[in-house]
Structure formats: C-alpha cells, structure tokens
C-alpha positions as CSV (number, residue, x, y, z in Angstrom):
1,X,-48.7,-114.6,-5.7
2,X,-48.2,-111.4,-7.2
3,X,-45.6,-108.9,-7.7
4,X,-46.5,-106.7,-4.7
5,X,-46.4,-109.4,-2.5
6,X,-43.6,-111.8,-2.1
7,X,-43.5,-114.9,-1.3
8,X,-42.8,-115.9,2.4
9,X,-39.5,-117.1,1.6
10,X,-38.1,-114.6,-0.2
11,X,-38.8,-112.5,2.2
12,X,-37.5,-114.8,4.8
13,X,-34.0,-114.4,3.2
14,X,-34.5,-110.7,2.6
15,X,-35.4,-109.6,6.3
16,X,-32.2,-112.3,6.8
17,X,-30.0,-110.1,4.7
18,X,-31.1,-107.1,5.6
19,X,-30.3,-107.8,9.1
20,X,-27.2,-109.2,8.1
21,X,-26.5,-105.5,5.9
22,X,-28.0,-103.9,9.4
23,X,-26.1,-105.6,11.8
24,X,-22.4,-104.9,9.9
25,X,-23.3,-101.6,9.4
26,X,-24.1,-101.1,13.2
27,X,-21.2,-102.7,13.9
28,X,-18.7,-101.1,11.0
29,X,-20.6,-98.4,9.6
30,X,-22.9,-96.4,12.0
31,X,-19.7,-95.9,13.9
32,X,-17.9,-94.6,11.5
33,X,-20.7,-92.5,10.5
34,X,-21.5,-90.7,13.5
35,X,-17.6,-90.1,14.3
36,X,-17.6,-88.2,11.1
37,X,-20.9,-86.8,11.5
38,X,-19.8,-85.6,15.4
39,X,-16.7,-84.5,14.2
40,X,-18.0,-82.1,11.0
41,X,-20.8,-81.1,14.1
42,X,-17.5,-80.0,16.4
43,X,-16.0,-78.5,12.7
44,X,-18.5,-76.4,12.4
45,X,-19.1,-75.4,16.2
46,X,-15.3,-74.3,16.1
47,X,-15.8,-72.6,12.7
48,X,-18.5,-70.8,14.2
49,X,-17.1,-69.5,17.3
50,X,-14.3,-68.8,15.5
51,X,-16.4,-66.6,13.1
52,X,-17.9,-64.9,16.2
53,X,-14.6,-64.1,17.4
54,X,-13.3,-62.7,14.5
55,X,-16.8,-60.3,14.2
56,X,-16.4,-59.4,18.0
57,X,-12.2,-58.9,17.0
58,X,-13.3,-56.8,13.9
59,X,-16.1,-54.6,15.7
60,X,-13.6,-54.3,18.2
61,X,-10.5,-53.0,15.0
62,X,-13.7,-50.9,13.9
63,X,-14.3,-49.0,17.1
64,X,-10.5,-48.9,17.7
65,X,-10.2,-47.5,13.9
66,X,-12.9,-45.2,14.2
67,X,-11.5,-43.8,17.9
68,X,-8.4,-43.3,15.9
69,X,-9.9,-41.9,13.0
70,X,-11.8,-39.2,15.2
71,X,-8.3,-38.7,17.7
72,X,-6.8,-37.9,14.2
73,X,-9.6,-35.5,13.6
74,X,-9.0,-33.9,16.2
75,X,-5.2,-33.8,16.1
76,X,-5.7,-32.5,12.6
77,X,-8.1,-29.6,14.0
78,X,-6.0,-28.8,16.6
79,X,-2.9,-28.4,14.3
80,X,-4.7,-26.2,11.9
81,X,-6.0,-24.1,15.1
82,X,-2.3,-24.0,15.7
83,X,-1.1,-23.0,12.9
84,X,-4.4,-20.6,12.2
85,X,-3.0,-18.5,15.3
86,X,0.1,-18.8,14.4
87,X,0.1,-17.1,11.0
88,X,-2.2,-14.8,12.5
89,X,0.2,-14.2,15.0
90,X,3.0,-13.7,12.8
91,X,0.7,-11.4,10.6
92,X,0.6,-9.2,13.9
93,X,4.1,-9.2,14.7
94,X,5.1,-8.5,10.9
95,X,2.2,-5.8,11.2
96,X,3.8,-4.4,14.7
97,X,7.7,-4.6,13.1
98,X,6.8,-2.7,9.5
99,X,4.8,0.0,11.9
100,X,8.1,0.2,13.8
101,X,10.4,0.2,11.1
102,X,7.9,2.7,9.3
103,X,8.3,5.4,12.6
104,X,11.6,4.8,12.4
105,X,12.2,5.6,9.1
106,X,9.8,8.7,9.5
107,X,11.8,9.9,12.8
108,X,15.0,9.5,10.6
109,X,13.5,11.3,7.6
110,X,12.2,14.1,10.1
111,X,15.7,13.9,12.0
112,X,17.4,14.6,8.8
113,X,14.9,17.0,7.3
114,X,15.8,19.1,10.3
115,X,19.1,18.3,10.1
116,X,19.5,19.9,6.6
117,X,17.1,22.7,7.1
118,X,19.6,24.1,10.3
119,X,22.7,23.5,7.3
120,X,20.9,25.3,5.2
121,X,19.6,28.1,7.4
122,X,23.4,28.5,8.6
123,X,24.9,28.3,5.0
124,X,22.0,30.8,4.2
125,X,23.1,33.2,7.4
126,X,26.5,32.8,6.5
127,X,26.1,33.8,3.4
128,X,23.8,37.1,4.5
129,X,26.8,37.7,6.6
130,X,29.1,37.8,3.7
131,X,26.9,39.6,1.3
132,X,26.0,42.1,4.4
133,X,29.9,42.0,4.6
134,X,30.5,42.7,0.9
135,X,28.0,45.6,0.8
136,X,29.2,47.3,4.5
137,X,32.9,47.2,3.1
138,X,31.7,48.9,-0.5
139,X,29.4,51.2,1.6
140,X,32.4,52.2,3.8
141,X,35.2,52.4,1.3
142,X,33.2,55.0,-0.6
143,X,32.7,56.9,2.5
144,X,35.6,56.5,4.1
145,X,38.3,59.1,4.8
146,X,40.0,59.8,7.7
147,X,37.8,61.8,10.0
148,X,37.7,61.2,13.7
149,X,34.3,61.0,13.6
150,X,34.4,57.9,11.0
151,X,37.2,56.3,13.2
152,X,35.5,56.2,16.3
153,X,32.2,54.7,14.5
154,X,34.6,51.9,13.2
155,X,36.0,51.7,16.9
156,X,32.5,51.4,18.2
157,X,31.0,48.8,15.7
158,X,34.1,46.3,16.1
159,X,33.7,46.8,19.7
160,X,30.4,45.5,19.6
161,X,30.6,42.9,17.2
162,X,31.9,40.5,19.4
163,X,29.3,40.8,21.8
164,X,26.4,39.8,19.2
165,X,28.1,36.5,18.8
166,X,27.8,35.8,22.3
C-alpha cells in the first residue's frame, strides 16, 4: 500500500487507540474541561454585570456630581448676588451717613458762624458805646459849666437812658 493509505491493521489499532484516548478523555478530561470552560463562562458573566453596574453606579456619581456641581453654581451665584447687594447696600448707607454727617457739620459751621457774628456784632456795639461814651464825655466836659439849662439836659438824658435798654 502506500503512504496515504494504511494498512487495515494499523488502522485497526489506531481507531482502537483513539477510542481508547476518546473514551478517557470523556470520562477524565471533557469533564474537567467543560467545568472550567462553564466556570470562566459564569467568570465572565459576573465580570460583566459587574462592569454594568459599576457604569450604571458611575453615570449615576456623574449625574449626582454634575447636580452638585450646578447646586454649587448656583450657591456660588447666589452668594455673589448676596454680597453684590450688600456692598451696594453698604455703599448706600456709607453714602446716606457721610450726607448726614456732612449737614451736620454744615449746620454746626452755620450755628457757629452765627454764633460769632452776634459776639462780634455785640463786641462791636459795645465798643460804639464806649467810643460814643468817650467822645459824649469829651464833648461835655468842654461844654460843661454849671448852668441850669446844662443840668437839666444831663437830668433828662440819664433819665432816658434806661428806658433804651429796655
């Protein structure tokens, strides 16, 4: 024969062997084989629900995240809103005191304006009163002598002085 085809019994003994090989296999191998083939199947089942869980867990931490992130946002605008009208609100009052303190100041300036303008109207009268004084008592010395008619004008004016006081 020739080398494609074998004789009959050679191939007797190898189909004999090969069932021999066959039938431990079934019976030692293919058992083993599919376990660990079923089990690396269940492996990978697990490992892949456990991958979709963690995707569903993490789209779940990224929507939570990004509804923090925006509540922040918010927060954040709110504050600066906050604070916005509150310096504006302190410019007003700082706006309203110095305007106060300003008409105050003025009313006190004019208060004492006045103030020194009736001093110095007095000290000015009072000095026109001693200066008409002065002058009256040199004008009446030189004029003076002991007339009746003199007397009785000195009686008269110091009679009436007291009355332009009043």
């Amino acid at each position: 024969m020739g080398l494609l085809q074998p004789e009959s019994g050679l191939l007797f003994w190898m189909v004999i062997s090969f069932g021999v090989v066959f039938v431990l296999l079934a019976k030692f191998g293919f058992p083993v084989i599919t376990r660990m083939v079923e089990e690396r199947r269940v492996y990978v089942e697990k490992s892949l629900e456990a991958a979709k869980q963690a995707n569903e867990q993490l789209a779940g931490i990224k929507s939570e995240s990004e509804a923090l992130l925006q509540k922040a946002r918010e927060e954040q605008m709110r504050i600066l809103n906050e604070a916005a009208a509150a310096k504006q609100r302190i410019i007003e009052e700082a706006k309203a005191q110095a305007q106060n303190e300003g008409q105050k100041q003025l009313e006190e300036a004019k208060r004492q304006i006045r103030l020194e303008k009736e001093a110095a109207i007095r000290e000015v009268r009072g000095q026109i009163a001693m200066l008409s004084v002065d002058i009256a008592e040199k004008v009446i010395r030189g004029k003076l002598d002991s007339s009746p008619a003199q007397m009785t004008m000195i009686e008269r004016m110091l009679d009436e002085m007291p009355s332009m006081k009043q």
